[in-house]
mmCIF file of the C-alpha atoms, coordinates in Angstrom:
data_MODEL
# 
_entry.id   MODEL 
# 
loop_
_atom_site.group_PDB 
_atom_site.id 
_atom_site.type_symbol 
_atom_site.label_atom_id 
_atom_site.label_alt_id 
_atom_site.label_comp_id 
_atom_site.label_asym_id 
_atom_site.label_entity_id 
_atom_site.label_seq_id 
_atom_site.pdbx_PDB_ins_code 
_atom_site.Cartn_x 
_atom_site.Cartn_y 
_atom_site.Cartn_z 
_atom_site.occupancy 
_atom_site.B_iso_or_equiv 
_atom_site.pdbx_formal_charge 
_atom_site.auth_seq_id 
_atom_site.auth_comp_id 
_atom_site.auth_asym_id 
_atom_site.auth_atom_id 
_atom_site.pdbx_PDB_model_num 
ATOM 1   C CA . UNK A 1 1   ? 0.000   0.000  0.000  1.00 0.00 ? 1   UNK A CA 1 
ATOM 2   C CA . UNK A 1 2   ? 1.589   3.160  -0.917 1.00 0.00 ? 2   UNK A CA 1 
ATOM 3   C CA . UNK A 1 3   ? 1.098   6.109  1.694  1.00 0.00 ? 3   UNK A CA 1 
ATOM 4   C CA . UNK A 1 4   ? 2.854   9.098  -0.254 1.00 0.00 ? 4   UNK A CA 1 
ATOM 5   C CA . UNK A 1 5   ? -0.316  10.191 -1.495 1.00 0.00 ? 5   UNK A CA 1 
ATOM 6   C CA . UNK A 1 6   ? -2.482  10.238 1.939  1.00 0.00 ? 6   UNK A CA 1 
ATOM 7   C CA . UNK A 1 7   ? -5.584  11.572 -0.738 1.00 0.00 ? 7   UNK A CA 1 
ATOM 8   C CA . UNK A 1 8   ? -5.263  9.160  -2.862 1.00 0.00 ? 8   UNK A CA 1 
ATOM 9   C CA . UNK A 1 9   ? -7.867  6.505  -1.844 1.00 0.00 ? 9   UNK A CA 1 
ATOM 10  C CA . UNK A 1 10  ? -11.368 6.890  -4.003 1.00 0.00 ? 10  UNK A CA 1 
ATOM 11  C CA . UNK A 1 11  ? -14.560 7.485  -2.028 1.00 0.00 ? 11  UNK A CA 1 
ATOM 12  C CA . UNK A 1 12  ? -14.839 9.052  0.838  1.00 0.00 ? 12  UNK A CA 1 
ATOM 13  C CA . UNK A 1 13  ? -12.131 10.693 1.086  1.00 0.00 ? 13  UNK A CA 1 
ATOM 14  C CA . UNK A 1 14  ? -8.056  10.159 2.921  1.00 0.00 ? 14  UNK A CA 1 
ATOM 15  C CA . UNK A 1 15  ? -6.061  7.498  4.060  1.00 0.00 ? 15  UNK A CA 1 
ATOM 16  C CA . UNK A 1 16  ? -5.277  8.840  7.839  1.00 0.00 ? 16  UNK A CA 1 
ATOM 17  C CA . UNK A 1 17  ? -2.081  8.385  9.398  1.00 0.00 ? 17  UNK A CA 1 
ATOM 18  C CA . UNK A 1 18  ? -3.087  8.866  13.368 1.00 0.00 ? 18  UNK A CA 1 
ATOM 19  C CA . UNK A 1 19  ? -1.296  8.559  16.807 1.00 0.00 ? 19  UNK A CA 1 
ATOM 20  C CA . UNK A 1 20  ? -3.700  8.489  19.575 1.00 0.00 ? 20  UNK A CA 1 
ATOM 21  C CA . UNK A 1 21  ? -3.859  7.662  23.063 1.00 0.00 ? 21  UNK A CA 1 
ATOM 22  C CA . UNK A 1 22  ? -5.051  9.709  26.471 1.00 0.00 ? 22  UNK A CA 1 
ATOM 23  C CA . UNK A 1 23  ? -4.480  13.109 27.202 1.00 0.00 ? 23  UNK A CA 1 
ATOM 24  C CA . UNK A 1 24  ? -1.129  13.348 29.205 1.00 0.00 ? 24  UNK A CA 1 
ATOM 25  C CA . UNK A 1 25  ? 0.505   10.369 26.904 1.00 0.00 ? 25  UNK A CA 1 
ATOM 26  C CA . UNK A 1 26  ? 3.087   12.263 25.038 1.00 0.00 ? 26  UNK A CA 1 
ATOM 27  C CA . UNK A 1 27  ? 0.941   13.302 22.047 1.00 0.00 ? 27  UNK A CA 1 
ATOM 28  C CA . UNK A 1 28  ? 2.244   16.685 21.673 1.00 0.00 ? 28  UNK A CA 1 
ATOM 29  C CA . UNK A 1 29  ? 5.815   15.574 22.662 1.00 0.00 ? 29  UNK A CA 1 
ATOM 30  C CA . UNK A 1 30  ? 5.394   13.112 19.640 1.00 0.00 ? 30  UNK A CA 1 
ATOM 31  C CA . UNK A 1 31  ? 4.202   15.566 17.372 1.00 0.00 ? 31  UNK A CA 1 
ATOM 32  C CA . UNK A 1 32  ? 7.444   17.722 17.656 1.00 0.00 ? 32  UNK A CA 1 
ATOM 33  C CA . UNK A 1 33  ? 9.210   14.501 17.058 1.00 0.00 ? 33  UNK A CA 1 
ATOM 34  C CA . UNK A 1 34  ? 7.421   13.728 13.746 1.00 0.00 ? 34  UNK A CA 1 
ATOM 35  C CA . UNK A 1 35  ? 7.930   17.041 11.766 1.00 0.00 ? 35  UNK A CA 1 
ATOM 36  C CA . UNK A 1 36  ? 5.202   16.156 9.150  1.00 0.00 ? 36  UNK A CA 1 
ATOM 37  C CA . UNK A 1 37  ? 2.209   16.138 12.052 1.00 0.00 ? 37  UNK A CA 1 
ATOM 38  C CA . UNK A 1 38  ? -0.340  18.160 13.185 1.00 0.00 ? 38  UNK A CA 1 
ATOM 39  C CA . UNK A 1 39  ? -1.219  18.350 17.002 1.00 0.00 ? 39  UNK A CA 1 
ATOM 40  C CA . UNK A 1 40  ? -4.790  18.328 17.533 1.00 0.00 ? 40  UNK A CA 1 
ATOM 41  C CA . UNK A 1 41  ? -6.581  19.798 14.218 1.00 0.00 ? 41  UNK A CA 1 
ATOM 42  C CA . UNK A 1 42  ? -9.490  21.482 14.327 1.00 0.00 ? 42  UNK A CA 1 
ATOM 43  C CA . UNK A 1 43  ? -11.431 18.885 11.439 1.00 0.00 ? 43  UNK A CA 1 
ATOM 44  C CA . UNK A 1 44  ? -10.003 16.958 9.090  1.00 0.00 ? 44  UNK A CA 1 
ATOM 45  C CA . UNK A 1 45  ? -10.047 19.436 6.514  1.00 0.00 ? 45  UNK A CA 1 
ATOM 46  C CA . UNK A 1 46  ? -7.146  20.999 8.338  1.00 0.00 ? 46  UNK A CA 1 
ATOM 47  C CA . UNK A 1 47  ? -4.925  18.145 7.642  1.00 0.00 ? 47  UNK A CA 1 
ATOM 48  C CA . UNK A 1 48  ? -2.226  18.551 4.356  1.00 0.00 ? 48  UNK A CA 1 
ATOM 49  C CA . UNK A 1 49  ? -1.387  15.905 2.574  1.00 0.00 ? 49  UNK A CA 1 
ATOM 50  C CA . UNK A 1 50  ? 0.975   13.483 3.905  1.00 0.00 ? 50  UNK A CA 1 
ATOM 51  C CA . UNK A 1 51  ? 0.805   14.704 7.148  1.00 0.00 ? 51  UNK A CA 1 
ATOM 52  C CA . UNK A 1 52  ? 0.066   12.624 10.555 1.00 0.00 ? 52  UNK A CA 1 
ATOM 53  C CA . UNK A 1 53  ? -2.255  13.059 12.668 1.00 0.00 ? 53  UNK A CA 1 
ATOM 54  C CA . UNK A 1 54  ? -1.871  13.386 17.038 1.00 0.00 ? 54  UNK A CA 1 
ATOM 55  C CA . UNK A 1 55  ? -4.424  13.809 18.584 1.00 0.00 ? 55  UNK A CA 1 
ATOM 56  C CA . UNK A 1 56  ? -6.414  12.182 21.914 1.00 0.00 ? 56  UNK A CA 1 
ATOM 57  C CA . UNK A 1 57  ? -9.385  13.521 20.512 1.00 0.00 ? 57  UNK A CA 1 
ATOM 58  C CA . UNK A 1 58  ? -9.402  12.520 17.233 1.00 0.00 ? 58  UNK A CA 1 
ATOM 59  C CA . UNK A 1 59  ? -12.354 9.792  17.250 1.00 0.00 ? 59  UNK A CA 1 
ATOM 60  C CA . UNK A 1 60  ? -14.563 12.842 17.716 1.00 0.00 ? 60  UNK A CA 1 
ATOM 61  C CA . UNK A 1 61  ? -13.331 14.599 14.387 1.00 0.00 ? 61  UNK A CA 1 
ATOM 62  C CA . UNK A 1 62  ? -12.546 11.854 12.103 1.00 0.00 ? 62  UNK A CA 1 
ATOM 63  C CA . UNK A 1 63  ? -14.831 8.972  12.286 1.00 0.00 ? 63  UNK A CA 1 
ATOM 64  C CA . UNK A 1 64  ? -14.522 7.154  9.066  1.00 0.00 ? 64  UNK A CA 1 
ATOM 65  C CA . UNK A 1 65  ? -11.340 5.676  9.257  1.00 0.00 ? 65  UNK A CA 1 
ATOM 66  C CA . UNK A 1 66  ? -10.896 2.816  7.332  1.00 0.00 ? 66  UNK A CA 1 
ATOM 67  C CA . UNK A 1 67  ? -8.880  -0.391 7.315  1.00 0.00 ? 67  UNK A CA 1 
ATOM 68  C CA . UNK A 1 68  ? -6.225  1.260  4.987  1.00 0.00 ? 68  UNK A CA 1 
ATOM 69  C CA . UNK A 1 69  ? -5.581  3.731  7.640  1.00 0.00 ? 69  UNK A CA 1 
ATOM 70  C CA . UNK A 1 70  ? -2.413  3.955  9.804  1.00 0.00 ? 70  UNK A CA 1 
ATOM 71  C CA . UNK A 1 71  ? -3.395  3.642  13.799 1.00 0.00 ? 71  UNK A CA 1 
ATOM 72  C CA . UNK A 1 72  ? -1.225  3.853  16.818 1.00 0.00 ? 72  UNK A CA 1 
ATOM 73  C CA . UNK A 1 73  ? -2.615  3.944  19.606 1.00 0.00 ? 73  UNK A CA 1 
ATOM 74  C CA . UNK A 1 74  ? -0.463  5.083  23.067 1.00 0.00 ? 74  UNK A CA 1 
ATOM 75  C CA . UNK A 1 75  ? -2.129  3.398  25.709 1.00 0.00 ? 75  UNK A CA 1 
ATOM 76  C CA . UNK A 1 76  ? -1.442  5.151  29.123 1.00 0.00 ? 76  UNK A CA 1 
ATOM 77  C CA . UNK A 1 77  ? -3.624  3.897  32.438 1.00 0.00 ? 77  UNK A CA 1 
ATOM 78  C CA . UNK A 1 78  ? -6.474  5.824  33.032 1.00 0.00 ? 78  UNK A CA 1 
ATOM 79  C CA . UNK A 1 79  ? -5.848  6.579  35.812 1.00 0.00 ? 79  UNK A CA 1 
ATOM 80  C CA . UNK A 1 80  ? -2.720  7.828  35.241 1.00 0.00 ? 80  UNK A CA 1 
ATOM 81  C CA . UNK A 1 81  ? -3.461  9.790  32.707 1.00 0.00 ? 81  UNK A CA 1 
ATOM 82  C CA . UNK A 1 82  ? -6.685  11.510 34.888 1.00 0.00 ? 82  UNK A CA 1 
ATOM 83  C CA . UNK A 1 83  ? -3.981  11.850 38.256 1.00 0.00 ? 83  UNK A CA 1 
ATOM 84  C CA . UNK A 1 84  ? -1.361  13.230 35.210 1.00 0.00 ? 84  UNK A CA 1 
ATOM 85  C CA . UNK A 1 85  ? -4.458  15.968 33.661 1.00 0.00 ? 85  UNK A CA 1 
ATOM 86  C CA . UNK A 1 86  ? -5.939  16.792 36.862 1.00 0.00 ? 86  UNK A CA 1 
ATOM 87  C CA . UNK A 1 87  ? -2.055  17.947 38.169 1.00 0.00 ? 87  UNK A CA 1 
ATOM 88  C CA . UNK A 1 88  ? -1.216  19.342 35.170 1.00 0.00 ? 88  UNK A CA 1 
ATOM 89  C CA . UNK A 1 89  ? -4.660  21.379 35.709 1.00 0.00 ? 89  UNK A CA 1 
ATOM 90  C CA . UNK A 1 90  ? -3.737  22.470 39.021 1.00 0.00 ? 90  UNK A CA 1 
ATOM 91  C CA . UNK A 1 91  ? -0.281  23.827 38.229 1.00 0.00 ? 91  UNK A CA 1 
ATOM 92  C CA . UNK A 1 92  ? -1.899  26.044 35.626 1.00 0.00 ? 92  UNK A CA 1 
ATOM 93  C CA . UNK A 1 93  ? 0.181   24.139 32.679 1.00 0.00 ? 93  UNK A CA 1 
ATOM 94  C CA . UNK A 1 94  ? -3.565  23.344 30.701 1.00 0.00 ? 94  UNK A CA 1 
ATOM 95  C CA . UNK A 1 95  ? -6.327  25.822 28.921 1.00 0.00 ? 95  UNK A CA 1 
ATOM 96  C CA . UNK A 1 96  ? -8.935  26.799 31.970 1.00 0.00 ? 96  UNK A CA 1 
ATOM 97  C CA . UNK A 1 97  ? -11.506 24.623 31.761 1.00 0.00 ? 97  UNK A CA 1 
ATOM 98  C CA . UNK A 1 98  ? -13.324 21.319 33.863 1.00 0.00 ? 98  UNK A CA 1 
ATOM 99  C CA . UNK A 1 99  ? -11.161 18.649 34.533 1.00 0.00 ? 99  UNK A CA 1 
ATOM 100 C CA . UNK A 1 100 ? -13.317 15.601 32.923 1.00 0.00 ? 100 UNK A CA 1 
ATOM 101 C CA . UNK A 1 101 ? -14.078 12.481 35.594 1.00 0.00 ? 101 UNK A CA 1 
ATOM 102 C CA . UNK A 1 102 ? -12.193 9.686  35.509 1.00 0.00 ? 102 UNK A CA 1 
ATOM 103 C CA . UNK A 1 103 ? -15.031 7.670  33.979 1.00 0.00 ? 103 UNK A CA 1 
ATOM 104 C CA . UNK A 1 104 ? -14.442 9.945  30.623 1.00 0.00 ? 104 UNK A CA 1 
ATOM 105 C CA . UNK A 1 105 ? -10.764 8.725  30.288 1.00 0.00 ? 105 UNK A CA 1 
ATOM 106 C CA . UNK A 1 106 ? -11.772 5.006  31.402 1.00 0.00 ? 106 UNK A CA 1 
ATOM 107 C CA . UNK A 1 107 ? -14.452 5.123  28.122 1.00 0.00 ? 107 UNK A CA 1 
ATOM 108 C CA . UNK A 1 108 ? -11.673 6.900  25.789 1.00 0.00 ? 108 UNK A CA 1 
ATOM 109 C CA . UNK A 1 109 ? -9.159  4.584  26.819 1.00 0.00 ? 109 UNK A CA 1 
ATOM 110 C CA . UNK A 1 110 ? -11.600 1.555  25.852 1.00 0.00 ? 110 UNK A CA 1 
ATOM 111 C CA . UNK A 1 111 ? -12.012 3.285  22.679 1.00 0.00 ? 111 UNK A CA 1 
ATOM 112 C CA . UNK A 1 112 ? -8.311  3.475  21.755 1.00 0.00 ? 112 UNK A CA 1 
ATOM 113 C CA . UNK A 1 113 ? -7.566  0.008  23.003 1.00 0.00 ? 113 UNK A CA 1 
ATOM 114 C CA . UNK A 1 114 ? -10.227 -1.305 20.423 1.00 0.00 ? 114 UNK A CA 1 
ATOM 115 C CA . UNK A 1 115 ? -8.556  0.349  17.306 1.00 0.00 ? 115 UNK A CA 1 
ATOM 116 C CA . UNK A 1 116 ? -7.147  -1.435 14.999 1.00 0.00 ? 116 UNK A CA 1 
ATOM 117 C CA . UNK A 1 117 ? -3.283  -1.108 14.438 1.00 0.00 ? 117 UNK A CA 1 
ATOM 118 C CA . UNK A 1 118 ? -0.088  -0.292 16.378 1.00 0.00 ? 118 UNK A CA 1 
ATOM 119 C CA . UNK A 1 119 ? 0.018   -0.389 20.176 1.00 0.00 ? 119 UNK A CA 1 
ATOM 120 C CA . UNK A 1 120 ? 2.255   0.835  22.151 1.00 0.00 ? 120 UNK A CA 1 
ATOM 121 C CA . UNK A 1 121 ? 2.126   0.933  26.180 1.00 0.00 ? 121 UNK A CA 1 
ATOM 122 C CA . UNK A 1 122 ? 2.937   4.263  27.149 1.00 0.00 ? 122 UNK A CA 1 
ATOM 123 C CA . UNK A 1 123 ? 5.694   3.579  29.671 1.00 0.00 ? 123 UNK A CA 1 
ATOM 124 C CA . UNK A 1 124 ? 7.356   1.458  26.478 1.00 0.00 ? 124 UNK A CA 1 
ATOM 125 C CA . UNK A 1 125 ? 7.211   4.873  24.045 1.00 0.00 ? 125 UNK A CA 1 
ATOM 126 C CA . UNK A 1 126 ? 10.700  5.354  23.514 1.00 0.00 ? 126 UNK A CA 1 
ATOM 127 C CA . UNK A 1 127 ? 11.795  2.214  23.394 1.00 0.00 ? 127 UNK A CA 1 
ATOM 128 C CA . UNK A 1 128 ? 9.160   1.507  20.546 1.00 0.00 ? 128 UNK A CA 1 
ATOM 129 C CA . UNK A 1 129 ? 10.029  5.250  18.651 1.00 0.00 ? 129 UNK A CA 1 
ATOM 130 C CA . UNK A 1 130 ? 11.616  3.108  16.043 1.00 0.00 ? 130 UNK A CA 1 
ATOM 131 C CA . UNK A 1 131 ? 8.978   0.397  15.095 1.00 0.00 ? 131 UNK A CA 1 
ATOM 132 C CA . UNK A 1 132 ? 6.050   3.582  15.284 1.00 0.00 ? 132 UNK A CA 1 
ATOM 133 C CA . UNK A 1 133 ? 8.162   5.555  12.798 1.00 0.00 ? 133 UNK A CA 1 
ATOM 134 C CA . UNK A 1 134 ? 8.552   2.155  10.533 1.00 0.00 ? 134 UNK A CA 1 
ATOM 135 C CA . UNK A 1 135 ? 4.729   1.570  10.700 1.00 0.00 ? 135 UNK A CA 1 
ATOM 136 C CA . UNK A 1 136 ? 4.015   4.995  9.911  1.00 0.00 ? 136 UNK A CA 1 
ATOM 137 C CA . UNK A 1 137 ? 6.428   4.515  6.607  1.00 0.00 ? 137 UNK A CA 1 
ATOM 138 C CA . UNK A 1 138 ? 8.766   7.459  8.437  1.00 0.00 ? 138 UNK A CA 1 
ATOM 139 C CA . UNK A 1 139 ? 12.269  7.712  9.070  1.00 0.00 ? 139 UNK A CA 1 
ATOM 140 C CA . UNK A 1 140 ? 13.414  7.196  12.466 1.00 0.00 ? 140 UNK A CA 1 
ATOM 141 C CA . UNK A 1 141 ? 15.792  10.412 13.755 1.00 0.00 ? 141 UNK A CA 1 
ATOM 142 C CA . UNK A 1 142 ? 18.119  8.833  16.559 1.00 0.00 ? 142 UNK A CA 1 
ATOM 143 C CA . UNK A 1 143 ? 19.699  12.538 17.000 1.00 0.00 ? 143 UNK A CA 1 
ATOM 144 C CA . UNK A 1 144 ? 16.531  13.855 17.418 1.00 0.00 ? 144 UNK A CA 1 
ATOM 145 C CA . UNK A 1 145 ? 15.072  11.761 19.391 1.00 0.00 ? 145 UNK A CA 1 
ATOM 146 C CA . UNK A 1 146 ? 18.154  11.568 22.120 1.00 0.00 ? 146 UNK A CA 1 
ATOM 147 C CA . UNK A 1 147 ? 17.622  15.656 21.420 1.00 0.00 ? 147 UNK A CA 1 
ATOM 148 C CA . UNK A 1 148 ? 14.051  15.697 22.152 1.00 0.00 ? 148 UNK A CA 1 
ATOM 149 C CA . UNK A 1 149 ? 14.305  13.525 25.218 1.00 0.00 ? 149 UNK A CA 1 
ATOM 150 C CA . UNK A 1 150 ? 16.547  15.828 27.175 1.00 0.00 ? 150 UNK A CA 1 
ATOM 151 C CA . UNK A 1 151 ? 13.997  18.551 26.599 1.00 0.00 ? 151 UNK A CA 1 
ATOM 152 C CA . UNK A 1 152 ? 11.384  16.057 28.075 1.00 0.00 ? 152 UNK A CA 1 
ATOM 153 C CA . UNK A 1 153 ? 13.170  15.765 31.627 1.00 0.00 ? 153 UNK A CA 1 
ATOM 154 C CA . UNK A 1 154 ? 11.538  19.146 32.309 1.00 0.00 ? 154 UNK A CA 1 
ATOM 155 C CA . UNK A 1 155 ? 8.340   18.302 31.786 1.00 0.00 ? 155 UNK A CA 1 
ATOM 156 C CA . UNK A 1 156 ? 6.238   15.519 33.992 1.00 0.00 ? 156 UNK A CA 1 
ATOM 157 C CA . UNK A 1 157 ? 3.463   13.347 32.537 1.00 0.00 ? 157 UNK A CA 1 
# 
């Protein structure tokens, strides 16, 4: 299957290339290490060509994914991920707004888990940069991802 032309499949409409998982599981940190992504697009329009979608709310915006399209899915604890949004909320590092229940990231995470594709457990994500780039049909950056992961060590998740 040939993925340099993400348009190219007839019907309705793209081939998606999409890493997904809970908010608080890397997603943006992932999107600065794939240079041809977008973090969090507003629709699907939005997307160019070729690029990759990261986004933890993407099975809101693009629901007709099909079985030619490229899934990873980052799966992160629940509750880890709520403890991880509800601190980050607290320190002021997140957009004001209601921190959703722990429920909401317990039905989001079943969602994600039953994609089809490429998982990878979030505490596992660096160690499995290289096999997400080659499923993704990228090349993996070893400088920048040693590069990347120093800038990390300042953040928490």
């Amino acid at each position: 299957m040939n993925y340099s032309d993400i348009n190219s499949r007839p019907g309705s409409g793209k081939k998606y290339r999409v890493i997904t998982g809970l908010p608080r599981s890397r997603t943006f940190w992932l999107s600065q290490f794939f240079i041809d992504s977008i973090h969090e697009p507003k629709d699907r329009l939005s997307v160019p060509k070729d690029h990759i979608i990261i986004d933890h709310s993407f099975i809101d915006k693009f629901i007709d994914l099909t079985d030619e399209s490229l899934i990873v899915s980052v799966l992160r604890d629940p509750s880890d991920s709520f403890k991880s949004f509800k601190r980050a909320k607290e320190n002021g590092e997140l957009p004001i707004g209601p921190i959703p229940p722990l429920s909401w990231f317990q039905t989001r995470y079943d969602i994600i888990e039953s994609l089809p594709g490429l998982k990878v457990y979030f505490d596992l994500l660096d160690e499995r940069l290289d096999s997400i780039a080659s499923f993704l049909h990228l090349r993996y950056d070893l400088d920048r991802h040693h590069k990347l992961l120093k800038e990390r060590l300042v953040r928490s998740y």
